[in-house]
C-alpha positions, 0 to 999 in steps of 0.5 A: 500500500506505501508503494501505491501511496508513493506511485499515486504521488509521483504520478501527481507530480509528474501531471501537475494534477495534485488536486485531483481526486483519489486516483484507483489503480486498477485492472479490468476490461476497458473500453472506449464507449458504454456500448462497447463494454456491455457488448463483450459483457454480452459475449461473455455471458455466453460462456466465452473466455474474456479475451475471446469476448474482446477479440469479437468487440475490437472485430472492426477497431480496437474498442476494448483492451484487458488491463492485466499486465499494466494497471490503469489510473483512473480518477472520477469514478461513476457507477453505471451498473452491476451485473452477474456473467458467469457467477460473478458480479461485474460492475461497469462504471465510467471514469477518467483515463489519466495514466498508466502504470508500468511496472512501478512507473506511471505513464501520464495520458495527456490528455486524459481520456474518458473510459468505461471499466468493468471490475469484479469489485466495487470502487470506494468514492464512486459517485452514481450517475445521478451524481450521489 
């Protein structure tokens, strides 16, 4: 957890962003829209693998990537939904792409990016849509 406290303050510094609110360091299944992500959740509903999900979502471009040699840095949290595939509950939510973390090095994303996120755990200070 010192790391992670450490990580998050060098990247604030490296981004000039020390304002900013908490920032979650996470992996998951990230894509460029909503839609995106509820159509490889779709997928993966149908008992296919969660790369194999992915492969079918990005047939045209690549809309979803999975995070799970990396770890992305997200800001601004809200939740959209909560659904089970598989036995699992997956929650979707929308949040800010501002970095990368390599390893123990944060890669700023200038600018940042909106992104929609699906984990298997739910993300402490996320707002909702209504904004409560």
């Amino acid at each position: 957890m010192k790391n992670l406290t450490l990580i998050t303050l060098v990247f604030f510094m490296l981004t000039g962003n020390a304002q900013a609110r908490q920032t979650h360091i996470l992996h998951g299944l990230f894509c460029n829209t909503e839609a995106q992500a509820r159509e490889a959740l779709t997928y993966l509903g149908q008992n296919i693998s969660l790369q194999a999900a992915v492969k079918m979502t990005n047939e045209n471009s690549v809309a979803c990537v999975i995070a799970n040699k990396v770890q992305y840095m997200v800001v601004h949290p809200i939740f959209i939904d909560t659904m089970k595939q598989n036995g699992l509950s997956l929650t979707l939510y929308e949040a800010t792409l501002v970095g990368v973390l390599v390893g123990e090095n944060p890669r700023p994303v200038e600018p940042p990016v909106r992104t929609f996120l699906v984990l298997n755990e739910l993300l402490k200070g996320a707002t909702t849509q209504s904004g409560a």
